[in-house]
N, C-alpha and C positions, 0 to 999 in steps of 0.2 A: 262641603265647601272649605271648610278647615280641617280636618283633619287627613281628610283626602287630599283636594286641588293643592291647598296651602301648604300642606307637608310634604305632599309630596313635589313643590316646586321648589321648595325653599332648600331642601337637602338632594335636590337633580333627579332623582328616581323619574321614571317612563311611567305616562300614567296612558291606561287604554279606554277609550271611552265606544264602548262596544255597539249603542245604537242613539239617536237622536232621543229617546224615551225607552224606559227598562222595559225589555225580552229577557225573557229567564234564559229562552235559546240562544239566540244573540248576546246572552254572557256567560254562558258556557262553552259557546264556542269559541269566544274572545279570549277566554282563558287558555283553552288547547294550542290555537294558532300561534297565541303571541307568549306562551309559556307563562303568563302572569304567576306570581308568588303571593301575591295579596289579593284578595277580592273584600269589597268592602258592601254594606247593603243595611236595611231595619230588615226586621226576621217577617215581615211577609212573603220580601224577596226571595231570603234563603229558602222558604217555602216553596216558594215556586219554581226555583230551581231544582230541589230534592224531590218535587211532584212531579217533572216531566215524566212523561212515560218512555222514552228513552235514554233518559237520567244513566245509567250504566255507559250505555256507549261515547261518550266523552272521556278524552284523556284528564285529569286534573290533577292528575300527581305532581305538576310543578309548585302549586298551593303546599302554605307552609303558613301563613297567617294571614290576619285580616280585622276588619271592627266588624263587630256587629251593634247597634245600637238605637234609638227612635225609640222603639217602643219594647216594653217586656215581650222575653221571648220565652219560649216552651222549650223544658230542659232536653226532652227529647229531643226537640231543632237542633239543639247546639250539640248536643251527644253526636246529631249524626254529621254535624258538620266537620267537628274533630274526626272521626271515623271513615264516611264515605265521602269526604269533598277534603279531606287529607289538610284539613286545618288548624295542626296539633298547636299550632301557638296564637289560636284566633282572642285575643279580648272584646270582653262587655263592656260598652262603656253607657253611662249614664249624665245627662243634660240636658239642657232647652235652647230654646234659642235665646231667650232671656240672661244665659249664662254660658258664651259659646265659649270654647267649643264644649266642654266637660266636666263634672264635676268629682266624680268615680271610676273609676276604670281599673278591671282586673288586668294582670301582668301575662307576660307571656309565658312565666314558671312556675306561675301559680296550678297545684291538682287542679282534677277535672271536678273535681267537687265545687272549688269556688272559680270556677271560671263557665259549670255550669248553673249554679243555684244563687249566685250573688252578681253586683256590679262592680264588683271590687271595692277597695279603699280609696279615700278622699285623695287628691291629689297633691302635691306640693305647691304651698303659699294660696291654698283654698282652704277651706272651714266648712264643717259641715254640722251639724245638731239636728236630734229628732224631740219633737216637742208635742206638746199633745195641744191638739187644736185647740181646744173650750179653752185651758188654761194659758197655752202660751209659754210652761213648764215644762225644762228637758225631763225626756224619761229616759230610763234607767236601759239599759241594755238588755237584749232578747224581748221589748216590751213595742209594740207599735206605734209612731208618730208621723206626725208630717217632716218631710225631709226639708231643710234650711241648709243655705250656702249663703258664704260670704265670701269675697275675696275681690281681685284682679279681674274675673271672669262676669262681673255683675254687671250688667248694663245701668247708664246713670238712669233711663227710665223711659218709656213710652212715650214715641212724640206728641207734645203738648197736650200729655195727657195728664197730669198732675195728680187725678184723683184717682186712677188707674194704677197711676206709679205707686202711691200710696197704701194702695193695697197689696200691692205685690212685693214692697218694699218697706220694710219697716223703718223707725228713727236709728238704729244701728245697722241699718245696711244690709241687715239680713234677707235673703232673696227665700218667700213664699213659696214654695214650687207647687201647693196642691198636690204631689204624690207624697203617699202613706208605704213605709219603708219602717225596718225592723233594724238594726244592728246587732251585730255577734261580738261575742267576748273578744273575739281577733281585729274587730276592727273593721269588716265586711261587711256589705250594705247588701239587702234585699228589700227590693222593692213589691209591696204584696198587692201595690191598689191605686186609684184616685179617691180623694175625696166627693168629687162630684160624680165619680161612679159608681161609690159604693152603692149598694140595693139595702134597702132597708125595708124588710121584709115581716111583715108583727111582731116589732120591735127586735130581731136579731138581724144586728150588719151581716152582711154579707157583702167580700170582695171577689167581684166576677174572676181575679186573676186565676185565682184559689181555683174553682170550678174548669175554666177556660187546662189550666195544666193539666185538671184529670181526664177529661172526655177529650183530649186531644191523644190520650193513651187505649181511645178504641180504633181495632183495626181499620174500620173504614172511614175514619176522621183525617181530612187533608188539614184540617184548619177549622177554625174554631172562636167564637166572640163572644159575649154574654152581658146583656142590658138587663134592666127593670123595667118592667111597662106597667101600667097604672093596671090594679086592682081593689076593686071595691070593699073585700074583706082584709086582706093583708097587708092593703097599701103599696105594696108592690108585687110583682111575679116575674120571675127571672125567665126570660126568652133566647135561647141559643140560635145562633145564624151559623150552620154547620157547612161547610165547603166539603165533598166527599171525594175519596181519593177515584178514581179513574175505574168505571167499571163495578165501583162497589156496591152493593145493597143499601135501597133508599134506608132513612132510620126516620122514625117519628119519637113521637113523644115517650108513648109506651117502651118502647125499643131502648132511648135513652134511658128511663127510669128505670128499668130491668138492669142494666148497666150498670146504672150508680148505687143499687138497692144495698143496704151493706157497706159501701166504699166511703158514700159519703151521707152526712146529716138530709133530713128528710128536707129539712127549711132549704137547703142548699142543690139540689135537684129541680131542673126547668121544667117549669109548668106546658110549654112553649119550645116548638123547635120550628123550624124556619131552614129548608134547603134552599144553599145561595151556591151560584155561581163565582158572584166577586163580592165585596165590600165595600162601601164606601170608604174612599180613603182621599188623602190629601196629596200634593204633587208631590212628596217625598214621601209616599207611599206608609200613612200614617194613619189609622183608622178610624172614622169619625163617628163615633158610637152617638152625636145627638143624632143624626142623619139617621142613624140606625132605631135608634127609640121611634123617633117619628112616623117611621116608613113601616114599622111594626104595627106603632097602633091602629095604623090606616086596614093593614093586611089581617088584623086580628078581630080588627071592629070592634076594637074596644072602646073607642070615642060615644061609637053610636049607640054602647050599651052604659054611656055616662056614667063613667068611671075616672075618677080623680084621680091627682097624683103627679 
């Protein structure tokens, strides 16, 4: 809405609005016809554009950049978007709608290293600090906290909702965002997680993002999600909703663990895997992981085996 409609009317640029509701075809082939140079999307889209099975047969070489942003995306998505959808000047950017349009965003010249592993740096006449939840104390750089922004970009507050605002806004202005983001010595922000998504697992956090990157690096992975669902020992058990690419081999549980054996920590490997077609998501195509917990513990029967959490 802003960074698209709004920018691109306010500076004249021709915007394409390829279907009534997003078709990955119907914007692939919007791009070819009308030679678009930016395509804009959150990285499920991109997903499902780089999934069609006849992904190849599209011209896209007009493409030359774009935003990607909504949700954390999977470095290999952006890899191949630089690569095969010829989007060598695409940026990340990161925001809410709580603080439209942005509060990070990598450049168009920045390596492929921080335009694929970071959201970039803080923007001009915005503020940003990572602070550590319990205390409320910025932490120190390379260390993990909740991401905070101040600025121009802060909404005054949630209609008449005062005690909502309150929370989400502190007595200096500071905007709560709930995601858990690292800083580098340069000044580069990675986003590793939510707070209310982390899995807390007998008693080792775990952020599903962490996981979600790696098992998106097996071949027959289109896509990839990872909640906590209630266990009776652990307190929690991490559950993947796997999307497979086109034709692949089912995978199960065993399958994944053989996978991750070696690659990643035992605690960090799903107990749980779950072949999905789609995901719950939201009209701007945003993933709804309670939707997703809930719909698990139905399909796992884990309720019925009275287990908390």
């Amino acid at each position: 809405m802003v960074m698209g409609n709004l920018g691109a009317t306010t500076h004249g640029a021709c915007i394409v609005l390829p279907a009534p509701a997003f078709d990955p075809a119907a914007t692939l082939q919007a791009v070819q016809d009308e030679q678009c140079t930016a395509l804009y999307g959150v990285p499920t889209m991109f997903i499902a554009e780089l999934g069609l099975t006849n992904f190849d047969s599209y011209d896209l070489s007009s493409l030359r950049t774009g935003i990607m942003a909504g949700s954390p995306c999977p470095i290999e998505v952006m890899k191949r978007c630089v690569s095969d959808m010829h989007m060598a000047e695409v940026a990340i950017c990161y925001g809410m709608t709580e603080t439209s349009p942005v509060s990070t965003q990598t450049r168009r010249d920045d390596d492929l290293d921080r335009r694929t592993s970071t959201v970039g740096r803080v923007l001009p006449h915005v503020e940003v600090k990572l602070v550590d939840p319990a205390t409320g104390l910025v932490v120190e750089r390379g260390a993990t906290g909740e991401l905070c922004t101040r600025g121009y970009s802060v909404m005054l507050g949630y209609w008449d909702e005062p005690a909502k605002t309150a929370e989400a806004i502190d007595q200096a202005r500071w905007m709560h965002t709930g995601d858990l983001a690292v800083m580098r010595e340069d000044g580069y922000v990675n986003i590793v997680g939510r707070i209310k998504d982390m899995v807390i697992r007998g008693g080792e956090n775990v952020y599903p993002r962490e996981i979600e990157e790696f098992l998106y690096t097996h071949p027959a992975v289109a896509d990839v999600q990872v909640i906590g669902v209630p266990d009776a020992k652990y307190g929690e058990e991490l559950c993947a909703w796997i999307k497979l690419k086109p034709d692949a081999e089912p995978l199960d549980a065993d399958a994944v663990r053989e996978f991750a054996t070696g690659k990643l920590a035992r605690f960090k490997i799903p107990k749980y895997v779950l072949l999905v077609d789609d995901f719950p998501m939201t009209v701007t195509g945003k993933i709804r992981k309670v939707e997703m917990r809930e719909t698990s513990v139905g399909l796992l029967g884990l309720a019925d085996r009275g287990e908390g959490g």
